[in-house]
C-alpha positions in Angstrom: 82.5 82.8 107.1 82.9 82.1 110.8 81.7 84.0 113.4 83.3 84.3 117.1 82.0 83.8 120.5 82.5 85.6 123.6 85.8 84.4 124.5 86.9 85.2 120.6 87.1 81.5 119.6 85.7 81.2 115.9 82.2 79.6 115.7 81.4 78.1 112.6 77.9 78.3 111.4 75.5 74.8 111.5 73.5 73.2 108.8 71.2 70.4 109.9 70.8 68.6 106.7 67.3 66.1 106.9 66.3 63.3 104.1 65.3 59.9 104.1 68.0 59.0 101.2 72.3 59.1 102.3 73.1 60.4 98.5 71.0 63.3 98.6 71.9 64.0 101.8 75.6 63.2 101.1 75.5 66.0 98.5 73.9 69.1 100.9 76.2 67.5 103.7 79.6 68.4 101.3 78.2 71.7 100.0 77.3 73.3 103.2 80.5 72.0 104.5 82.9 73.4 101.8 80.5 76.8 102.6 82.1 76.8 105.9 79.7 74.9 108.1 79.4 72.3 110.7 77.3 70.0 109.6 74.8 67.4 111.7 72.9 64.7 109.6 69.3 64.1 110.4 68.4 60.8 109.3 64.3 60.4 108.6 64.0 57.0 106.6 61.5 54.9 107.3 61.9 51.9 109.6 62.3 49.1 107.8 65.3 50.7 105.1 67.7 49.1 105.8 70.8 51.4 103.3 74.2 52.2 105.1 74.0 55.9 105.6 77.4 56.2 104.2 77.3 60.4 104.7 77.4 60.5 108.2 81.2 59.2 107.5 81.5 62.6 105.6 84.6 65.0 107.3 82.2 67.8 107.6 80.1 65.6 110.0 80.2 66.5 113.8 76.8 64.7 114.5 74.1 62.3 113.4 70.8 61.7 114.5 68.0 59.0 113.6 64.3 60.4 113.7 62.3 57.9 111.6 59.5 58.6 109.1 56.6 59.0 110.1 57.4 60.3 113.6 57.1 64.3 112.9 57.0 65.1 116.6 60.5 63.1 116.9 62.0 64.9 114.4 60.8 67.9 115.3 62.0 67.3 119.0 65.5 66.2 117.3 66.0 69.1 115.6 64.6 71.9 118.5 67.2 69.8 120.9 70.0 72.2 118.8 67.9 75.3 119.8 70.7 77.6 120.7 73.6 75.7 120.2 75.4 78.4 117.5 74.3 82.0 117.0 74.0 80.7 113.0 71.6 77.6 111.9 70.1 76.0 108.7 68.1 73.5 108.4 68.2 71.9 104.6 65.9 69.5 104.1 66.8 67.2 100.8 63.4 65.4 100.4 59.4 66.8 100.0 58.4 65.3 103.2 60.8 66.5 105.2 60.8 70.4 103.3 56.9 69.9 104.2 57.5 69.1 107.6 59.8 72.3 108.3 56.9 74.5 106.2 54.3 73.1 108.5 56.2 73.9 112.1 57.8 77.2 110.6 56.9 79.5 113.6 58.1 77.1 115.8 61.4 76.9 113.8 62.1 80.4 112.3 62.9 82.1 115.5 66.1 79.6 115.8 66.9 78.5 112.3 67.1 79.8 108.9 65.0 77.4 106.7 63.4 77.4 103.1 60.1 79.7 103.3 57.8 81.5 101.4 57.3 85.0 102.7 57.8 83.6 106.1 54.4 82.5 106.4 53.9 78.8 107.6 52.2 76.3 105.2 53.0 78.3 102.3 55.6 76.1 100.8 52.8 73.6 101.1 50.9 75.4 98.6 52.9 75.8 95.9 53.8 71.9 96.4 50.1 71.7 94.9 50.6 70.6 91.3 47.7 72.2 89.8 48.7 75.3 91.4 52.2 74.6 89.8 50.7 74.3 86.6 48.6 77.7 87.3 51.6 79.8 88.0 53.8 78.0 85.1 51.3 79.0 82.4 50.9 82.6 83.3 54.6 82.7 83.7 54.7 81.4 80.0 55.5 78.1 80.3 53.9 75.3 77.9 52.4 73.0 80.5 50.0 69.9 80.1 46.5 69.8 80.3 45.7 68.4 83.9 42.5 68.1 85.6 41.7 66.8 89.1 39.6 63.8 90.3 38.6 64.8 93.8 37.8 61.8 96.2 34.8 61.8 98.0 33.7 58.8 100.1 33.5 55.8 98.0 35.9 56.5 95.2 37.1 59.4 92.8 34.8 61.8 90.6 36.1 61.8 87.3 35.4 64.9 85.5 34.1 65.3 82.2 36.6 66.4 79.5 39.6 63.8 80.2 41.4 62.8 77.1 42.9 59.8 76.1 46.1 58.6 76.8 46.4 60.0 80.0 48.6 60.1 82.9 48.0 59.4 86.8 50.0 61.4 89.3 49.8 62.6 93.3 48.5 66.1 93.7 51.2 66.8 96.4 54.3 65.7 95.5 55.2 65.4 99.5 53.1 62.2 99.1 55.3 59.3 98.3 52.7 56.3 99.0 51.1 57.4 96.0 54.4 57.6 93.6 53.8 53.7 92.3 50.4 55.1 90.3 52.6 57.1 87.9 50.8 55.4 85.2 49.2 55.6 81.7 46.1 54.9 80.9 44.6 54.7 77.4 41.2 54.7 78.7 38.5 55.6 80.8 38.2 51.5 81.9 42.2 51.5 82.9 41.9 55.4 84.4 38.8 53.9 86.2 40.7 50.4 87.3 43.9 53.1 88.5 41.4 54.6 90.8 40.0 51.9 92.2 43.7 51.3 94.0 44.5 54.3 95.0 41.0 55.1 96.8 42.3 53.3 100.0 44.6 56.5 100.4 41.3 59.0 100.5 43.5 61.4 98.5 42.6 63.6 95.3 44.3 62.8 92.1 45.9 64.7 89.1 45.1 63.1 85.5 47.2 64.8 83.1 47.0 64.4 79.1 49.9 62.4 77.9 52.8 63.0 76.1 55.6 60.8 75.3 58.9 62.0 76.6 62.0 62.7 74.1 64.2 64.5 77.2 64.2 65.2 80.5 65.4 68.0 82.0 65.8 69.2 85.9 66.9 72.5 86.6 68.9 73.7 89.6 68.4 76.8 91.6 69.0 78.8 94.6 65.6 81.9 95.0 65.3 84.7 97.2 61.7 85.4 97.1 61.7 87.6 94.3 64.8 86.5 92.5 66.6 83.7 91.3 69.7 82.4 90.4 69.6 79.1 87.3 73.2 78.6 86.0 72.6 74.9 85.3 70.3 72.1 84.9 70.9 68.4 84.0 69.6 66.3 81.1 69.3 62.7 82.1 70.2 60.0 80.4 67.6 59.1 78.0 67.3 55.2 78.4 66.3 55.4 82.1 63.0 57.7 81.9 62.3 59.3 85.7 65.5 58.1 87.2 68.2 60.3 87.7 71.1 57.8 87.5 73.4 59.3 84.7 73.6 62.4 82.5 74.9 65.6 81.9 75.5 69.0 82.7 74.8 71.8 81.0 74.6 75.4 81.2 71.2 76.9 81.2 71.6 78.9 77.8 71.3 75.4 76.1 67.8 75.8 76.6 67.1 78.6 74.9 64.1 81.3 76.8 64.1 78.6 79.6 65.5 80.7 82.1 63.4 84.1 81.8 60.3 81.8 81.8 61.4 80.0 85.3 62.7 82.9 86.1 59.4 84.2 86.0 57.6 81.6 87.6 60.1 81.0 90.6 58.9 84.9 91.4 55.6 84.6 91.6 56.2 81.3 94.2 57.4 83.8 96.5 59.9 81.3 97.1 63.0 81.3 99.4 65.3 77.9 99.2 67.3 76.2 97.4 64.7 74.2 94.5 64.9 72.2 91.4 62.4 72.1 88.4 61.3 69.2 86.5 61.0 69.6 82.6 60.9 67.0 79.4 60.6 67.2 75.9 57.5 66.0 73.6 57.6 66.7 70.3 59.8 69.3 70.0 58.6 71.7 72.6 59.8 71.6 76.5 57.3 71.2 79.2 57.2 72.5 83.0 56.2 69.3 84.9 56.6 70.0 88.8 59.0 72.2 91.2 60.3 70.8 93.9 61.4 73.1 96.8 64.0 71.1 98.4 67.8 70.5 96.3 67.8 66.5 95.9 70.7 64.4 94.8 70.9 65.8 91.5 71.8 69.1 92.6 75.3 67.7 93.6 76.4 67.3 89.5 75.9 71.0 89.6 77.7 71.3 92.9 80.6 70.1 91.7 80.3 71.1 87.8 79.3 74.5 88.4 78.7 76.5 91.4 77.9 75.6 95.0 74.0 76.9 95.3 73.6 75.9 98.9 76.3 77.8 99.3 75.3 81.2 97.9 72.0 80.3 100.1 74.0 80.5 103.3 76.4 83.6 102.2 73.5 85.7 101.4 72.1 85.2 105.2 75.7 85.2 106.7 76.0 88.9 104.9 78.8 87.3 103.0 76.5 88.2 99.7 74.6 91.1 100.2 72.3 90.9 97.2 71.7 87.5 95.2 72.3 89.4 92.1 75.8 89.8 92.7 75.8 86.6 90.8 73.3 87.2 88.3 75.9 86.8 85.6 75.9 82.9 86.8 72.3 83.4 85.2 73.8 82.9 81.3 76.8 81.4 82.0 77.9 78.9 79.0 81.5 79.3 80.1 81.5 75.5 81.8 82.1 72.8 79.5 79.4 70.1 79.5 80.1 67.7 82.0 79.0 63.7 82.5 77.3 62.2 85.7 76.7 58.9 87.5 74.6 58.7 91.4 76.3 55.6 92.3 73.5 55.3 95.0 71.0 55.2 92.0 72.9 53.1 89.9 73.6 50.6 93.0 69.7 50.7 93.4 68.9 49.9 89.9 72.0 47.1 90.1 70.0 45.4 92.9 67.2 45.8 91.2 68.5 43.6 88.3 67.8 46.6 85.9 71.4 46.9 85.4 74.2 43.7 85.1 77.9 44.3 87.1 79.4 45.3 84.6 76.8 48.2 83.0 76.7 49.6 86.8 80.8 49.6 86.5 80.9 51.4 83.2 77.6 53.9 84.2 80.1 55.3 87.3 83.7 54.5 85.9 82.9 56.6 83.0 81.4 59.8 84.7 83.0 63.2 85.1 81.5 63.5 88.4 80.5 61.0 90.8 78.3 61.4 93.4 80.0 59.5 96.3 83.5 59.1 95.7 85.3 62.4 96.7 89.1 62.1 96.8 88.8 65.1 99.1 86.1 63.8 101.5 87.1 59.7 101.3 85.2 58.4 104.0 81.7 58.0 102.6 83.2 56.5 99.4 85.2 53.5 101.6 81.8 52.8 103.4 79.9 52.7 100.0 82.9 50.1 98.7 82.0 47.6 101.0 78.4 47.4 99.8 79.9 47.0 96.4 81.7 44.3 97.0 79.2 42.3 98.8 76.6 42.9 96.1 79.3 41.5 93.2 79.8 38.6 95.1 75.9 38.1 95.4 75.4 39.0 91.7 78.1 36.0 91.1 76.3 33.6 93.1 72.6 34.6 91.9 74.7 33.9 88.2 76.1 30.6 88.9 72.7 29.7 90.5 70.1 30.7 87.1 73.4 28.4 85.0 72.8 25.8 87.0 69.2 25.8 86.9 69.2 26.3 82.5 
């Protein structure tokens, strides 16, 4: 895959990958790598997080960069500083804000990088981030989706329109917006949707109220699209106890869910969509639901990275002319020829460890017992000897926090 300068010295293509969180980023950063690129880390978190970004320490690293959340103007002068740098560039963003921040600067970007797009038109990717359209396009493209209905905010609070039913469920319109992600709530009626409001209307932003269903499963399913085709060998189920968090699973292939694939397949074309992507789905009752797409590849992408088939990968060989039509794969499409595999995000599972949602030793058997792991890489070591260290200070605070609530019984 490398290209060659003037003077004949091979010039290997660049990815910058961008994201607030090391593990997702840690996962694009080793699968554009092993697809033959340089890679330079953009990191966007917010100020005040305070996580080792353990992927910069990644072999396929040549450069890092901090640009902090919310500064958009840094991060856009961060990236444009590369402008030129090799005659090949990505930029793969691994979070929504920072896939909506390249979507709302596209014509400033596409003349020097290859980004995520739809139809090349700026603020498009920002459309189909819009959860009611979501739901339009996933119901003409056959998909059994929830009944949603919007409560538009208008000075003063939210309008709640007639026809809600009870139980019912509160989530962002744009799923870019992450101030908004601690009302994912229920609500059994209008006095608790009504009490919900109330704390959100500080953020002056319109509201989705969907009917509820309890979850069974929960799918997400992991794909590389090309405007108007796409490529789904995989998707994982998580783990069942830990509802909305992607710690542990399994990966399967995509005929395990019967139909699925011709109805994303459908839906994915009429985004328009070019990018790497993955689609929320759960269970209720015996039928499968589309919940939200996300256009951006986050952690979870890296159990099929390692499982299955490097996606980011196929992304850049189809624009390096390595792959000159994405249906060169297509028989990736129906693959069950991959065994089902286990998972553990050790960054997820550290998280939920700190959080005291997990003890020591659950964390230890959630990662020890996992076909793939998200961090330690016997073939790319360095990330995994940074991540060790926070380890072992967290056991030794876990000890102490123990011997303190013994003492205090």
């Amino acid at each position: 895959m490398s290209q060659t300068t003037p003077n004949n010295t091979p010039q290997r293509p660049l990815a910058i990958v961008m994201g607030k969180n090391y593990a997702s980023r840690l996962g694009m950063v080793r699968a554009a790598g092993m697809a033959g690129c340089d890679v330079v880390v953009v990191q966007t978190q917010l100020k005040w997080m305070k996580d080792t970004p353990i992927d910069i320490y990644s072999k396929y690293v040549v450069e890092t960069k901090v640009a902090h959340q919310p500064d958009g103007q840094l991060i856009m002068d961060t990236i444009m500083g590369y402008k030129g740098k090799r005659k090949t560039m990505f930029i793969l963003p691994t979070d929504d804000w920072t896939a909506s921040l390249i979507d709302t600067h596209l014509d400033i970007l596409s003349p020097h990088f290859i980004t995520p797009h739809v139809n090349h038109q700026q603020g498009a990717i920002l459309r189909i981030m819009d959860k009611m359209h979501q739901k339009e396009l996933a119901r003409a493209a056959g998909a059994i989706v929830a009944e949603g209905w919007l409560c538009r905010y208008a000075e003063g609070g939210h309008y709640i329109p007639e026809g809600i039913t009870y139980p019912c469920f509160t989530k962002p319109v744009e799923c870019y917006t992450g101030a908004l992600k601690p009302f994912l709530k229920r609500c059994d009626n209008r006095e608790q949707l009504e009490e919900t409001l109330r704390a959100i209307a500080k953020y002056k932003k319109d509201i989705l109220v969907e009917e509820y269903h309890p979850i069974t499963k929960e799918y997400a399913v992991l794909g590389v699209a090309f405007g108007n085709s796409s490529i789904m060998p995989a998707f994982i189920q998580l783990d069942s106890d830990r509802e909305g968090v992607a710690a542990t699973g399994r990966v399967r292939p995509i005929s395990q869910l019967p139909g699925i694939a011709d109805v994303l397949g459908r839906f994915m074309e009429k985004t328009q969509f070019t990018g790497l992507f993955d689609i929320d789905l759960y269970e209720s009752e015996g039928k499968v639901f589309f919940n939200e797409l996300n256009a951006r590849f986050g952690a979870s992408g890296y159990a099929v990275t390692k499982g299955v088939v490097n996606l980011p990968e196929v992304f850049i060989s189809y624009f390096l002319k390595d792959l000159k039509d994405p249906k060169d794969l297509k028989d990736l499409d129906a693959s069950d020829n991959f065994p089902v595999q286990s998972f553990a995000n050790e960054k997820t599972c550290f998280d939920m460890l700190y959080a005291d949602m997990l003890n020591y030793w659950q964390y230890k058997r959630s990662i020890n017992k996992a076909d793939i792991r998200f961090i330690m890489d016997d073939d790319d070591p360095g990330p995994s000897r940074m991540a060790s260290k926070d380890e072992r200070l967290l056991f030794l605070r876990s000890i102490v926090w123990s011997i303190r609530n013994k003492s205090r019984k």
